[in-house]
Phi, psi and omega in degrees: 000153211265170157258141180211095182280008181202143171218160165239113150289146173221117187250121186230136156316127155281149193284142151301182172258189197259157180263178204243164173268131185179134206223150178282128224208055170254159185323093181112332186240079167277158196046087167286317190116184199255157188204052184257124169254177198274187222265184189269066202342130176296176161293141169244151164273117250198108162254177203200150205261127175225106204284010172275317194276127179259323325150097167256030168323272178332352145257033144263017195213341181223065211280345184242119182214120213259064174307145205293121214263130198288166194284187192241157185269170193230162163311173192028078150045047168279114179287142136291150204277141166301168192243145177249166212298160125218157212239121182254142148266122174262176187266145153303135166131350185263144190231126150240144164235122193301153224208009169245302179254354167103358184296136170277117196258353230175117177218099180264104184240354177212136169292158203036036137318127193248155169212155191259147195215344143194147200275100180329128182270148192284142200284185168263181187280140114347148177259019169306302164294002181244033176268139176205180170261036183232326198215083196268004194197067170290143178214041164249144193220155150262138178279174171275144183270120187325157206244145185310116167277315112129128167237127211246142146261120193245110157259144159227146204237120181265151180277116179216185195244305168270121183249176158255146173208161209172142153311166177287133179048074189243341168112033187275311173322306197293301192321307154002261148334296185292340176268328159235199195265357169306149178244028184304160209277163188217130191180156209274015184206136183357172164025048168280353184258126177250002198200143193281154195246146187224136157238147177254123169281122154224116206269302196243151186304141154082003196242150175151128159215174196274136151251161143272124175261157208200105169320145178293155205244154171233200162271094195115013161314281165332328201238018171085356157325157192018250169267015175078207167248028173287310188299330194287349178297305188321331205222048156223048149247317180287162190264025165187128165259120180283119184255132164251130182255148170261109160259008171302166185297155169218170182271170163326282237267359223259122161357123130089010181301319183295114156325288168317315157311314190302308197340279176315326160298328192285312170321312190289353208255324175292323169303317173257017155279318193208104183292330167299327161280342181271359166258359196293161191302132170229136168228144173297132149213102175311072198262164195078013192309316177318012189252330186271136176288174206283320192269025174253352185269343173300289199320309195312302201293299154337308192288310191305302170292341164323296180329303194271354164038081173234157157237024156316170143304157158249116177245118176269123188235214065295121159297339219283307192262003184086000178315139138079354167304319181293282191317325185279323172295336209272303173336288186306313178316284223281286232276325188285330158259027177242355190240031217306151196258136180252159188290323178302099182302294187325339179270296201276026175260120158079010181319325197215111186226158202254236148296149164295135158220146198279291190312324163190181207266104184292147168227155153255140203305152156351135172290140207009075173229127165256132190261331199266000000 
């Protein structure tokens, strides 16, 4: 199935029905008198958060939707029937916006969360309700009134607890692969991940969170470079972010070969996207370390937090062979129940945030944990 995190909709309220004139009129029973009922409340439009669905495909293909316009009411105190509802199902993880202002109407963040997203408009009066004793043979009615027309924007934001973020063949996919059971494509040349990927971690029975895997970000990303920054939406729910660095040998001369250099181009690409994200907790995770010899790697990690002049965690890993993955999931874990996710996004964007740094978001490690 394809992926598709953003549509445009257009969702309309069905119209009441009209209220009706109508005078009662049998054998025997003179001035029955007015006895027109009113008319039938339109249909509303409705989403509903549904954890089955991944996916806003189906709104790129069906774009327009019209709920059922309530009946008109009839004589001998006949009500017209309401119009029925529809009802969308969306992937948990969807944000709607009105797409004329920009508004938020809808944050589906849990299943079978519901939301109204246009409203039926209400029927009209009957002429039963304008009889008074001033007015025995009334023969005013009201129409129904049109139900809220709406042009929506659907982004989805997927729930995930972790994002990876990272350059291209920076090793987040293999990282992935070795901590859960996602399979994402894995190969040897720029951008194989074109679509963000969700693996579920489980260190312990009954235990367990979501990472995010994420295409890789380049320099000029924010300005459409490579695959641009559209995908950075996926990871502003999560409460940690992995930044993975390639520490393997490059030649000198090769773009973005300094560890640092990558750091720093992804910061800066988080900054001018969402400056909230470039403060969110980011921990180093030094992958490919299996490339480095062994007594060079304390020094490595030393030069590096100099450099980068942090006190984030650092973490060394191999995706490829799994060195130091277990240790690192047991960190995330540990940090994930000491850090707990709040209903609020906005608390939880940036809840535990450290020192300032121009380069990433200081945290202090799990209480009693050494990553090194």
């Amino acid at each position: 199935m394809n992926f598709v995190d953003e549509a445009r909709i257009e969702v309309s309220g069905g119209r009441g029905g009209d209220g009706c004139a109508s005078f009662r009129r049998e054998k025997f029973i003179p001035k029955g008198g007015p006895n027109g009922g009113d008319g039938g409340r339109g249909g509303s439009v409705w989403a509903v958060a549904d954890r089955n669905l991944n996916t806003l495909i189906e709104y790129r293909y069906q774009r327009k939707y019209q709920a059922q316009n309530g009946e008109a009411g009839r004589g001998s105190d006949c009500f017209g029937a309401g119009g029925d509802d529809i009802v969308l199902a969306m992937p948990v993880g969807t944000v709607v916006y009105d797409d004329d202002t920009g508004e938020a109407i809808a944050d589906l963040a849990r299943h079978g969360q519901r939301a109204l997203l246009a409203e039926g408009g209400s029927g009209g009066l009957g002429n039963l309700h304008f009889k008074s004793s001033t007015n025995r043979a009334p023969r005013q009615f009201t129409p129904g009134k049109p139900g809220r027309a709406r042009h929506l924007r659907l982004e989805l934001k997927v729930l995930a607890d972790v994002g990876l973020l990272g350059l291209p063949n920076a090793g987040k996919s293999t990282l992935l692969s070795a901590v859960s059971n996602a399979r994402p494509k894995i190969a040897d040349y720029p951008f194989t991940t074109l679509v963000p990927h969700l693996g579920v971690v489980r260190l312990e029975e009954g235990k367990g969170f979501v990472v995010a895997d994420l295409p890789g970000l380049i320099e000029g990303a924010v300005e459409g470079a490579g695959l641009g920054d559209r995908f950075l939406r996926h990871v502003s729910r999560t409460r940690l972010l992995l930044h993975v660095l390639d520490v393997s040998p490059h030649e000198a001369d090769e773009p973005l070969a300094d560890p640092v250099a990558q750091a720093r181009t992804i910061a800066a690409e988080l900054r001018k996207y969402d400056p909230a994200l470039q403060r969110r907790p980011r921990w180093y995770v030094l992958n490919k370390i299996d490339t480095v010899p062994s007594e060079e790697r304390d020094d490595l990690v030393a030069k590096l937090r100099r450099r980068l002049r942090t006190k984030a965690p650092i973490f060394v890993i191999s995706a490829a062979t799994h060195e130091g993955c277990r240790d690192l999931m047991w960190a995330v874990q540990q940090f994930l129940v000491e850090h707990p996710a709040r209903d609020d996004a906005d608390a939880a964007a940036g809840a535990v945030s450290g020192d300032s740094d121009p380069a990433a978001a200081e945290i202090a490690p799990p209480s009693g944990w050494s990553p090194i």
